[in-house]
C-alpha positions as CSV (number, residue, x, y, z in Angstrom):
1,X,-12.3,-28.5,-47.5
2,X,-8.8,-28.1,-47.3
3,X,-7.0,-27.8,-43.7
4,X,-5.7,-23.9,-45.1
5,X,-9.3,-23.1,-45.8
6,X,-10.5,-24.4,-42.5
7,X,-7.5,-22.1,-40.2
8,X,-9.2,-19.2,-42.6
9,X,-12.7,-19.4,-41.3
10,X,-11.5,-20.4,-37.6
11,X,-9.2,-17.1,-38.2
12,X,-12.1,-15.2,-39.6
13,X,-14.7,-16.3,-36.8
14,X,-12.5,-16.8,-33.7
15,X,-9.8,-14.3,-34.1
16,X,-11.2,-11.2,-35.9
17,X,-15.2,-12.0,-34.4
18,X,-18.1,-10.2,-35.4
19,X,-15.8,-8.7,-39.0
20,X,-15.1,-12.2,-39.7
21,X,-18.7,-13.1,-39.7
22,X,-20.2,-10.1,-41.0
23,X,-17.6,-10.9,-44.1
24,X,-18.7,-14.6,-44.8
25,X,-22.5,-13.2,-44.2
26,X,-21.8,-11.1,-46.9
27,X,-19.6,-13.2,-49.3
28,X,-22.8,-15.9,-48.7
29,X,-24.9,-13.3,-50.0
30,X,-23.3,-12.4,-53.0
31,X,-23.1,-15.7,-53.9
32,X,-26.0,-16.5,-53.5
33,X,-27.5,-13.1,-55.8
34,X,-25.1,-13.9,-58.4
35,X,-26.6,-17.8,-58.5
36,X,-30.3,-17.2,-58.6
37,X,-29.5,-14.2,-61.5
38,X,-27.6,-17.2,-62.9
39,X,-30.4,-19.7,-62.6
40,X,-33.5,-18.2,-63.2
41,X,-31.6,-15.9,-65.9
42,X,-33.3,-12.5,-64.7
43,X,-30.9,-9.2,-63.8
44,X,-32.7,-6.1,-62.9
45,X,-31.0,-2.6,-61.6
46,X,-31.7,-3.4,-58.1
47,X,-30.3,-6.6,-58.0
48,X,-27.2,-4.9,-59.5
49,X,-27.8,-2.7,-57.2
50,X,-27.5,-4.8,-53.8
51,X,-24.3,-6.8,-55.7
52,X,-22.6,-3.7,-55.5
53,X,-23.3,-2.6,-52.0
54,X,-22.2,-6.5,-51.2
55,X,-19.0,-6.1,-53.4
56,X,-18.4,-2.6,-51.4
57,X,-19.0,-4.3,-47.9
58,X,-16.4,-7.8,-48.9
59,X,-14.1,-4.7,-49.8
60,X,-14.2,-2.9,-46.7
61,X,-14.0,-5.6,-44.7
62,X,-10.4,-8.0,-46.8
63,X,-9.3,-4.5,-46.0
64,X,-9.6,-4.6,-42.3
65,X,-9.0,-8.3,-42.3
66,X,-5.7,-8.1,-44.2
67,X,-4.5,-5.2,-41.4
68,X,-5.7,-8.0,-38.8
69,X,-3.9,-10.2,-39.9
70,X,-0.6,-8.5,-40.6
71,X,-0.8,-7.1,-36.8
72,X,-1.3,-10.1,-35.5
73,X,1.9,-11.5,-36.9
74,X,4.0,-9.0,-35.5
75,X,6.1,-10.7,-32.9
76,X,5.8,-9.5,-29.9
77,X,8.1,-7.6,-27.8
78,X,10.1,-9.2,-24.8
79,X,9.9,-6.8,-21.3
80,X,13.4,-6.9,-19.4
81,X,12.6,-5.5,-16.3
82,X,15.4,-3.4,-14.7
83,X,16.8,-4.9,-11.3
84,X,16.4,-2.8,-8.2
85,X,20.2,-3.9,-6.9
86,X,23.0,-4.9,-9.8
87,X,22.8,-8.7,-9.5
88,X,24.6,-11.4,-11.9
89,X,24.7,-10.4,-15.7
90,X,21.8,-11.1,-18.0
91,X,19.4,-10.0,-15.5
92,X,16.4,-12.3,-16.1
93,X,18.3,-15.6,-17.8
94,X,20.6,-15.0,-15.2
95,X,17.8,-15.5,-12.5
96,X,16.4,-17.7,-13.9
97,X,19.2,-20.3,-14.5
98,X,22.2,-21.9,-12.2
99,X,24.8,-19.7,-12.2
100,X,28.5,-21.0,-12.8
101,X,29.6,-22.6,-9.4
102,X,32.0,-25.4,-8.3
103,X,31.1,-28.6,-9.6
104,X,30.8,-29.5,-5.6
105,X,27.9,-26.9,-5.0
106,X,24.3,-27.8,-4.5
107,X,22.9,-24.3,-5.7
108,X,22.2,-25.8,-8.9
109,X,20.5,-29.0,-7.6
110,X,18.5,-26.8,-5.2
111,X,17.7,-24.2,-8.1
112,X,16.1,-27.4,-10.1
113,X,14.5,-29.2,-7.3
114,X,12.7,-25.8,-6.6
115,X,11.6,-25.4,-10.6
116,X,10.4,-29.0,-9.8
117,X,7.4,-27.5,-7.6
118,X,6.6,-24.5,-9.8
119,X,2.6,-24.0,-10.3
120,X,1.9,-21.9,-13.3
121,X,-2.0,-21.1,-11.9
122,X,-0.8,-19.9,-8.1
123,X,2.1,-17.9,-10.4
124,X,-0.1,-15.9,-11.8
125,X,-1.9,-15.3,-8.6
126,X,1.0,-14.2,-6.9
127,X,2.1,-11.9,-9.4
128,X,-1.4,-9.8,-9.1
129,X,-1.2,-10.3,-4.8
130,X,2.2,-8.8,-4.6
131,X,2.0,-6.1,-6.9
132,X,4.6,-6.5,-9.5
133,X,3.3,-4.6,-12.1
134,X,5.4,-1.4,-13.2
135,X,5.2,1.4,-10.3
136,X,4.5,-1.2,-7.8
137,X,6.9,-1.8,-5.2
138,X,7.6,-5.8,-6.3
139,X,7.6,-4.6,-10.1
140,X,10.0,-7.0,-11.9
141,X,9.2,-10.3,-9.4
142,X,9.2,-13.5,-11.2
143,X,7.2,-16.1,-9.3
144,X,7.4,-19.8,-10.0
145,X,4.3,-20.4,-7.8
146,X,6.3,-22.6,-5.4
147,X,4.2,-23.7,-2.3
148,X,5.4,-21.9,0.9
149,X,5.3,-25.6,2.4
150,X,7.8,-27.1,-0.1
151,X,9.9,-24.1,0.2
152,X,10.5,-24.6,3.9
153,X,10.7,-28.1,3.3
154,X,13.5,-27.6,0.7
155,X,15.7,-25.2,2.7
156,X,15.2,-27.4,5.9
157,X,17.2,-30.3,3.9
158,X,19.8,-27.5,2.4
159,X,19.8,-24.9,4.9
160,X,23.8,-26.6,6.1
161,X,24.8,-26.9,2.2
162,X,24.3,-23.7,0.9
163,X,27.5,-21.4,1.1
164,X,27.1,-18.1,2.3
165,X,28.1,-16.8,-1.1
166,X,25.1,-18.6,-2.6
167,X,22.6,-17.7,-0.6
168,X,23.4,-14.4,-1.1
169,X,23.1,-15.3,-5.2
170,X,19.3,-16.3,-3.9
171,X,19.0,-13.1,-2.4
172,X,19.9,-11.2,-5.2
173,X,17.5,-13.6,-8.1
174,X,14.8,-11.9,-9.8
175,X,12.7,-15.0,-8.6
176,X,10.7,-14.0,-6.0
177,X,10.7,-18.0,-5.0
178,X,14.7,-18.3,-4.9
179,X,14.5,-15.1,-2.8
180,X,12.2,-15.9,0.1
181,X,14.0,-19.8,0.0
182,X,17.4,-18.2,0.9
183,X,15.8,-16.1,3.8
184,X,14.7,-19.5,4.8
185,X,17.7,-21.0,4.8
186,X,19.0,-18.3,6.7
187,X,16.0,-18.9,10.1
188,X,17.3,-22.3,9.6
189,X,20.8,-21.9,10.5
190,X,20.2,-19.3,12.8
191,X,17.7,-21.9,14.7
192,X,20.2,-24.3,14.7
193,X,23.4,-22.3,15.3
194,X,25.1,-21.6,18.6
195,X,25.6,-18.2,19.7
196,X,28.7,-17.6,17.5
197,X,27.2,-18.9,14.5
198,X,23.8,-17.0,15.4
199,X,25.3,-13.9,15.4
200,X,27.0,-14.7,11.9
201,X,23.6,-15.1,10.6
202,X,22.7,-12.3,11.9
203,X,24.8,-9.5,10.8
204,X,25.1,-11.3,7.7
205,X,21.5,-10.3,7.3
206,X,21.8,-6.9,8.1
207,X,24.6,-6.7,5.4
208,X,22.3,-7.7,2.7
209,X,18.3,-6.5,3.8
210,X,18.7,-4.3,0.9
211,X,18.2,-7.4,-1.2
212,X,14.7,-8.2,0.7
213,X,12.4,-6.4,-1.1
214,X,8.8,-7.5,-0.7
215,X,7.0,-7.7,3.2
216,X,6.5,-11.3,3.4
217,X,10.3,-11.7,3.5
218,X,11.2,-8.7,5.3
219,X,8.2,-10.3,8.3
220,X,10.2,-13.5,8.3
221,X,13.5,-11.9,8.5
222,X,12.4,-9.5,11.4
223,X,10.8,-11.8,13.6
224,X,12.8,-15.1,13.1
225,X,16.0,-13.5,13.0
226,X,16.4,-9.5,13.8
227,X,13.5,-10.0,16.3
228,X,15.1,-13.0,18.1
229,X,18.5,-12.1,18.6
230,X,17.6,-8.3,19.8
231,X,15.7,-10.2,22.5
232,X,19.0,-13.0,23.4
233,X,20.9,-9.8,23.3
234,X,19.8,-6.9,25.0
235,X,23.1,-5.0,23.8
236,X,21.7,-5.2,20.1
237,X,18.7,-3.2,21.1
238,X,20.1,-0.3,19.7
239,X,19.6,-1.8,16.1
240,X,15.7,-1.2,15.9
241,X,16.4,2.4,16.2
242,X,18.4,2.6,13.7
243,X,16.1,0.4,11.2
244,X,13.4,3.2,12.4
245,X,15.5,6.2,11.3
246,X,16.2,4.7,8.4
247,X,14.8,6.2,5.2
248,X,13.6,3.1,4.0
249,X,10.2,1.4,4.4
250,X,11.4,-1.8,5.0
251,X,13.7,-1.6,7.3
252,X,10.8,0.5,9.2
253,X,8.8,-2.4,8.7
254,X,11.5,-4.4,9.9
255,X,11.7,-2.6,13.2
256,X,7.9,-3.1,14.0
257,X,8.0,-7.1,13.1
258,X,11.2,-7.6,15.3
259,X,9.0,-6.7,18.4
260,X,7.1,-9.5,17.9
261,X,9.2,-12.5,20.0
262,X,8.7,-9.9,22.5
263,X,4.7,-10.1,22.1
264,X,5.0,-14.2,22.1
265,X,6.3,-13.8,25.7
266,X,3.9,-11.1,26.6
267,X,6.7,-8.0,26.5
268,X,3.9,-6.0,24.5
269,X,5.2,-2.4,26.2
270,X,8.3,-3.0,24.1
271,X,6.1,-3.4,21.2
272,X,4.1,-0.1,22.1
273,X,7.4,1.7,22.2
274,X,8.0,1.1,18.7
275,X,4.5,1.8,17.2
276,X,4.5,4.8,19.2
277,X,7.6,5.9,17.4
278,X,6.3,5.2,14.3
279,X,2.7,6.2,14.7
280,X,3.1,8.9,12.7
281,X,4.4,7.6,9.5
282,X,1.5,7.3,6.8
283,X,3.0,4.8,4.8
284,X,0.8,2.0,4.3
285,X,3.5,-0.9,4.5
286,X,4.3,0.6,8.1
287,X,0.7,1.2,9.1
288,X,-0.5,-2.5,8.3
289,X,2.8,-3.6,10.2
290,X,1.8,-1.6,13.6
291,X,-1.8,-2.5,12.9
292,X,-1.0,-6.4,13.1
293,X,2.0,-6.2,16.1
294,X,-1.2,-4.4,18.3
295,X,-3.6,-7.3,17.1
296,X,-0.8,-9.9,18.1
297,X,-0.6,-8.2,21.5
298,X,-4.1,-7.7,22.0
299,X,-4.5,-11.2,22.0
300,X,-2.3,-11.8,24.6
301,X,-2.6,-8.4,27.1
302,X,-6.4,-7.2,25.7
303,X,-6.3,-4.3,28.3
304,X,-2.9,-3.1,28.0
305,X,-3.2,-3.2,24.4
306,X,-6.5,-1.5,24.4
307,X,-5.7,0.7,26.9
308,X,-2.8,2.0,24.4
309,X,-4.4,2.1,21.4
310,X,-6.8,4.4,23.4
311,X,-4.3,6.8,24.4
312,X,-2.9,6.9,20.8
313,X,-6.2,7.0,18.8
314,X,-5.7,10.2,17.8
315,X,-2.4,9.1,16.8
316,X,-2.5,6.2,14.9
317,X,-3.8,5.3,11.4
318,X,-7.3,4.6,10.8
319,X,-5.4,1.2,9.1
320,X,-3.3,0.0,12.4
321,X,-6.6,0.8,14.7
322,X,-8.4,-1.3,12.2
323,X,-6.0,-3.9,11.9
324,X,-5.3,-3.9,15.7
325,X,-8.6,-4.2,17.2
326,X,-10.1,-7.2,14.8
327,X,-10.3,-9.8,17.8
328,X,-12.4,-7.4,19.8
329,X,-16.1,-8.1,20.2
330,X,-18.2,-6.7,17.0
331,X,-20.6,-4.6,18.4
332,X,-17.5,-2.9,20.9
333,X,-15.3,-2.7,18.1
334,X,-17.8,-0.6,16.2
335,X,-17.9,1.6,18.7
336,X,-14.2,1.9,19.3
337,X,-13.4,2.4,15.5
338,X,-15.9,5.5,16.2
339,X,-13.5,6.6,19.1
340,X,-16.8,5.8,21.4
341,X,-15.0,4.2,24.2
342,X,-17.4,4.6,26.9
């Protein structure tokens, strides 16, 4: 057999299934009642008869199988997403590729060097855990599948070579990967910065949260950056009420994962102040984020914390009590999820 004749069959069994077999069932038949008429030289009405039905079944189905065929050549069609903030043109080549910079910037070289580490299998798992689908909240996020390990490592060795203007490039990629790197880079400065230069990274930050988009960048941001410096500067206090007035659900979010250098050092009644205030927003983003800043201070101040979350029960979501009480005993924590407290 000829290699074109074997793609047929593989195309006829593999590709088109049970039609493809039912067809070479039938053609087999048909040959075969047209041989033994042929050999043994005998033709009778109802083996004309079942010839016909055979030739009316190959019929039907070359019908179906030329459609099959002629759809499955069709090329298929390429999805642009649309970009939540205008970034650089040609939206996803653009992300996807070093942009034009001065032959002395490393944003290319990092660029590459973080392609190096892309992981096509954790990729795909990180596109269904962070929702990018259309109507979810990261729809359009491409991920390489870098590993959060060699991301760190990466912007620990670029985190002084990067320009400002560049990392804001990062922050404003379609790659999910490029994106959480530059907020990265940013702890990494602001960790080894002095107070001018920490405050710098700072309100550079503020400037561009619009850019940070998904919670695991948003959490980073909040409590290695916002969260820190409201807590080296009392005076800058002020900025978590505005991130909770804010219409948006990340910078909500934002507000609630800033408390949490406060809950390191055991300051949980500044965290309680701020899930108090936004106890009553349902949104879940918000709700998981109060939910885990009570867990983090439960494990430090257990009976302030539960002592709060009693007080509030009837206030908070069913999500940040859940959440907030998972290092409590089992048993107890039944109970208390029942609002039994006695």
């Amino acid at each position: 057999m000829t290699q074109k004749v074997i793609d047929e069959i593989r195309f006829l069994t593999s590709d088109l299934g049970w039609v493809g077999t039912l067809f070479l069932l039938l053609f087999s038949l048909f040959v075969f009642s047209s041989f033994s008429d042929v050999v043994y030289q005998t033709s009778s009405t109802a083996s004309t008869s079942i010839k016909l039905t055979l030739l009316a079944g190959l019929a039907a189905t070359i019908v179906y199988i030329v459609y099959s065929k002629t759809k499955t050549s069709k090329p298929t069609k390429t999805v642009v997403y649309k970009p939540r903030v205008e970034i650089v043109p040609n939206e996803m080549q653009a992300a996807l590729e070093p942009q034009m910079t001065p032959k002395d910037s490393y944003l290319p070289e990092f660029r590459s060097t973080l392609k190096e580490s892309a992981c096509e299998k954790r990729s795909a798992r990180q596109q269904e855990f962070f929702q990018t689908h259309e109507g979810e909240y990261a729809e359009g996020d491409v991920f390489l599948g870098v590993n959060i390990a060699d991301i760190v490592k990466l912007s620990e060795s670029y985190s002084q070579k990067l320009t400002r203007p560049e990392i804001k490039e990062l922050l404003k990629s379609h790659v999910h990967d490029e994106r959480i790197a530059a907020v990265w880079l940013l702890i990494n400065r602001y960790k080894s910065g002095d107070a001018e230069k920490k405050t710098g990274v700072y309100e550079f930050y503020l400037e561009n949260r619009e850019l940070i988009n998904n919670w695991d960048m948003v959490d980073l941001a909040s409590r290695n950056i916002i969260g820190v410096h409201v807590k080296e500067n009392p005076s800058a206090q002020s900025v978590l009420s505005d991130l909770m007035k804010s219409t948006s659900v990340w910078d909500k979010r934002s507000a609630v994962m800033s408390t949490h250098p406060f809950v390191l050092e055991g300051e949980v009644a500044h965290a309680f102040g701020v899930v108090e205030k936004l106890a009553a927003n349902r949104d879940e983003l918000v709700q998981s984020a109060l939910g885990w800043v009570l867990k983090e201070s439960y494990k430090r101040k257990p009976e302030e914390t539960e002592g709060f979350m009693r007080s509030n029960f009837n206030t908070l979501s069913k999500q940040a009590v859940r959440i907030g009480t998972e290092r409590m005993d089992k048993k107890y924590r039944k109970e208390f999820l029942r609002g039994n407290f006695a």
